[in-house]
C-alpha positions as CSV (number, residue, x, y, z in Angstrom):
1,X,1.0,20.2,19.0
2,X,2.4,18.0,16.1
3,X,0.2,16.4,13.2
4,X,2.4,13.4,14.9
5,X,1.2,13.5,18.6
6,X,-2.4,15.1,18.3
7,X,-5.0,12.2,18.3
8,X,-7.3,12.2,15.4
9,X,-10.4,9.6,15.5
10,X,-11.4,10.8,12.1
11,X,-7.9,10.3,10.9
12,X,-7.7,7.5,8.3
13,X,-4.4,5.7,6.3
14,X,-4.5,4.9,2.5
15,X,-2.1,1.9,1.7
16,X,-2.2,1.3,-2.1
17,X,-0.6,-1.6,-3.8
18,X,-0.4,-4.4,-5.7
19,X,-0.8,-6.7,-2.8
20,X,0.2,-9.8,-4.9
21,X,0.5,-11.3,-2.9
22,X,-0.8,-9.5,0.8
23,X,2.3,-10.6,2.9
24,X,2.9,-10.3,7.0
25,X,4.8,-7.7,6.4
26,X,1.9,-5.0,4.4
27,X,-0.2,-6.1,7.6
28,X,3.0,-5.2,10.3
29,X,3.8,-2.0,8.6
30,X,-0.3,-0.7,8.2
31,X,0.0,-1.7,12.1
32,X,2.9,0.3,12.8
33,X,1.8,3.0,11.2
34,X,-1.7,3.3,12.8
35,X,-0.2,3.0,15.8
36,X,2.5,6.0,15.6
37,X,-0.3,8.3,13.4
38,X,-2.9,7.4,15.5
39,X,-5.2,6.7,12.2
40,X,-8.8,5.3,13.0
41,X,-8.7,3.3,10.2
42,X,-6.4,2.0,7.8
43,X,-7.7,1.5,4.2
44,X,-6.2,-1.1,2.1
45,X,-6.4,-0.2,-1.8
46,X,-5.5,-2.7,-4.2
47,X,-4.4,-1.1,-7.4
48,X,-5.8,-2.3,-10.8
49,X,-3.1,-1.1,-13.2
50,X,-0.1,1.0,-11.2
51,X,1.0,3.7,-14.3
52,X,4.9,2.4,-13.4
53,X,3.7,-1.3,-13.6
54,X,3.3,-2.9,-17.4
55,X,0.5,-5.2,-17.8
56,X,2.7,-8.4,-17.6
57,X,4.1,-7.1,-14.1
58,X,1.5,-8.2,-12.2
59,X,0.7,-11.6,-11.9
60,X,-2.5,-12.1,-10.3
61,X,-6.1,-11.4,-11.7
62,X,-7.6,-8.5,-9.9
63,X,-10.7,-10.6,-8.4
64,X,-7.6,-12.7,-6.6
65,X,-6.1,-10.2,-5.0
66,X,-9.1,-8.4,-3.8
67,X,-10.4,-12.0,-2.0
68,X,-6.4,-12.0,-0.6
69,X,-6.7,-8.9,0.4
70,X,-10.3,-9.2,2.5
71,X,-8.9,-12.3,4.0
72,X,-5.6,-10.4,5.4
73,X,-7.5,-8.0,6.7
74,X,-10.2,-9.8,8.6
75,X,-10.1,-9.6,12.5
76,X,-8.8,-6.5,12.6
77,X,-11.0,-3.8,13.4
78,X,-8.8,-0.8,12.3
79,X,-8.1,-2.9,8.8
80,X,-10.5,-2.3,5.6
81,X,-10.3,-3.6,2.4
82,X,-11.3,-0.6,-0.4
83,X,-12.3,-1.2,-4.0
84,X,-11.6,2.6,-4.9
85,X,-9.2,1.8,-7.4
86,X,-10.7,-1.2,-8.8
87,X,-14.0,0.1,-9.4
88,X,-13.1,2.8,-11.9
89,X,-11.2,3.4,-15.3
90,X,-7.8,4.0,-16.3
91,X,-5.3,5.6,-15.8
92,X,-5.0,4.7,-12.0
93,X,-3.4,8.0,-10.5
94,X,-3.0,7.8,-6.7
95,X,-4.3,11.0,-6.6
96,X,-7.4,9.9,-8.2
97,X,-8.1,7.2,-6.2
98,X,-7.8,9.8,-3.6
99,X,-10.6,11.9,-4.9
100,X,-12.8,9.4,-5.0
101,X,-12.4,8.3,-2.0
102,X,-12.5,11.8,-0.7
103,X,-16.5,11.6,-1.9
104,X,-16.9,8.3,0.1
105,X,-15.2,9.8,2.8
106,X,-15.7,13.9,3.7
107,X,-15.0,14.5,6.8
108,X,-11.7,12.5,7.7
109,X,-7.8,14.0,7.2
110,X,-6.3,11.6,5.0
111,X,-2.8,9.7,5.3
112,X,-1.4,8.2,2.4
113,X,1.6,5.7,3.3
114,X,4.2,5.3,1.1
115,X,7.9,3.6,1.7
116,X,10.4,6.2,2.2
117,X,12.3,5.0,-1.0
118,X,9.0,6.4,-2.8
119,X,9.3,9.5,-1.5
120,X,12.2,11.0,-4.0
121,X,10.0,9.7,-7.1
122,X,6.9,12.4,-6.0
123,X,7.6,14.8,-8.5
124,X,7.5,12.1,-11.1
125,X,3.8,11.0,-10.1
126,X,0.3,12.7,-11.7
127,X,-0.4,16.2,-10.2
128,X,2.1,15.9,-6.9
129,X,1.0,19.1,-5.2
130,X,-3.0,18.0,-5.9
131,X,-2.1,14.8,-3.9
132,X,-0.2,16.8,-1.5
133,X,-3.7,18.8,-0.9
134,X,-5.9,15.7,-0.3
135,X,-3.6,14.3,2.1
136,X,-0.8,14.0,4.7
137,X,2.0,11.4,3.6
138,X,3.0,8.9,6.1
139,X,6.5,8.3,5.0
140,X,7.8,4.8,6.8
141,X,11.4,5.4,6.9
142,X,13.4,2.3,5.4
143,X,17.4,1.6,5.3
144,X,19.5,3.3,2.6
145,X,16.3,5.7,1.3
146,X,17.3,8.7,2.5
147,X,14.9,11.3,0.4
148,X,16.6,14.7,-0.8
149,X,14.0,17.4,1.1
150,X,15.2,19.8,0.2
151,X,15.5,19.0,-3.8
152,X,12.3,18.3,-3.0
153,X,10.9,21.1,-1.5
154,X,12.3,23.4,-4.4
155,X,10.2,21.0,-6.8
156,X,7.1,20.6,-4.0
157,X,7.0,23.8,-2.2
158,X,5.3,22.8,1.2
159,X,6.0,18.8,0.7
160,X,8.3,18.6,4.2
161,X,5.2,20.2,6.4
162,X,3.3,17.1,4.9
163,X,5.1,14.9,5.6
164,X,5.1,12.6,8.8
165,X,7.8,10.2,9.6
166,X,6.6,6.7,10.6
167,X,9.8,4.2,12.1
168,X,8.9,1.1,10.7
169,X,10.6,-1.9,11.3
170,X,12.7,-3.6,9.2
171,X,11.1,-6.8,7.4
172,X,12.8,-9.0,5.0
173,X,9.1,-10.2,3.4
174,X,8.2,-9.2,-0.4
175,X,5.6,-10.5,-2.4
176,X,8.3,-11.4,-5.4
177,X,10.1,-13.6,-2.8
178,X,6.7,-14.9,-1.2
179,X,5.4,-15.5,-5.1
180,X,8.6,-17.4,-5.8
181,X,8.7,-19.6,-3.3
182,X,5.0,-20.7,-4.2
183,X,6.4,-21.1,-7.4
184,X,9.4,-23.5,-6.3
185,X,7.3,-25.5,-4.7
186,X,8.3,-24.1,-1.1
187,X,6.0,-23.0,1.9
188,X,5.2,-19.3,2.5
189,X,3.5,-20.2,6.1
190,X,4.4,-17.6,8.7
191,X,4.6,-15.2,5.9
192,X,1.2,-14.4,5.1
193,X,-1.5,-15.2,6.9
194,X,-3.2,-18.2,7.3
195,X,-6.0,-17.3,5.3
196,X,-4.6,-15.9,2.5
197,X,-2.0,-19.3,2.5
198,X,-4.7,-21.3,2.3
199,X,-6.5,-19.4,-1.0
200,X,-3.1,-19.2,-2.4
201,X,-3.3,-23.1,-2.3
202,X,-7.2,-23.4,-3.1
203,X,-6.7,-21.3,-6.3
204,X,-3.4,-22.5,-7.5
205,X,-2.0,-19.3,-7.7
206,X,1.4,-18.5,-8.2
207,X,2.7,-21.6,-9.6
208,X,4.6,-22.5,-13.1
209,X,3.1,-23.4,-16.2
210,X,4.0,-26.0,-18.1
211,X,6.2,-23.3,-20.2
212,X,7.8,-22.3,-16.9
213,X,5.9,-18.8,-16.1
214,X,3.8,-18.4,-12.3
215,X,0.3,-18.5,-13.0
């Protein structure tokens, strides 16, 4: 039987990111994914400083995004907001956030989900084959990425048994464009949820300055 088709209660999904902001489309694609993995749970992991991100790339305070986050999340039972990466020092490695969330959690397989288009930059990332040990990926297939295996196989021996193909739908929602339209003045309903609209709003977040930069 496949790691695909075999149902696994303890089996629970890591989706790391900036989140800023938490859009429709994070929330459809942890769905989609829970769905075709059959994942108990999916873990939503805001990161506090992503190694490939500079400082200045991320333009929301971490307390923000966490209360974003949280509100996304609320009313669905097999959605969780995690302060793993948050709650710890730099430099924030995926792989360990993983570990330390492999103390929290023991017993359950983990699924780290990552855009196909991430896949090909594996190699690049801190200790590859450690993360590869800690857990499955749940690679959510996306146009145009199309990940050299077996390039990457040579570099990852055993990557392609890890790896489990999610088809994720299309969605035209990032959280540059949702930022910018903030920004311009326009509305972002029906692209994140309510909640998180209306803290968007409560905070100010996301507008100009008077020097022209979001805040």
């Amino acid at each position: 039987m496949s790691p695909n088709s075999a149902k696994h209660p303890d089996r629970i999904g890591i989706y790391g990111g900036t989140f800023d902001p938490p859009h429709l489309g994070h929330l459809i694609l942890a769905e989609t994914a829970a769905g075709a993995l059959n994942l108990a749970r999916v873990l939503f992991v805001p990161a506090a400083q992503p190694p490939h991100k500079a400082p200045g790339d991320i333009r929301t305070p971490a307390h923000h995004r966490l209360a974003m986050v949280e509100r996304a999340v609320a009313g669905n039972p097999r959605f969780a907001l995690s302060r793993a990466d948050m709650d710890r020092p730099g430099p924030h490695y995926s792989v360990d956030m993983l570990r330390l969330l492999r103390r929290e959690f023991p017993e359950p397989e983990f699924v780290f989900l990552i855009g196909a288009d991430s896949l090909d930059e594996l190699p690049t990332w801190s200790r590859p084959l450690e993360l590869l040990a800690l857990a499955w990926l749940g690679v959510m297939r996306r146009p145009g990425a199309t990940p050299d295996l077996q390039h990457l196989e040579r570099t990852l021996p055993g990557l392609t048994e890890r790896v489990l193909w999610v088809d994720a739908p299309e969605i035209g929602i990032s959280a540059t464009g949702t930022a910018e339209r903030v920004a311009t003045g326009r509305s972002i309903r029906y692209l994140t949820p309510d909640a998180v609209c209306d803290y968007i709003e409560e905070n100010k977040l996301y507008r100009k300055s008077e020097h022209g930069t979001a805040t």
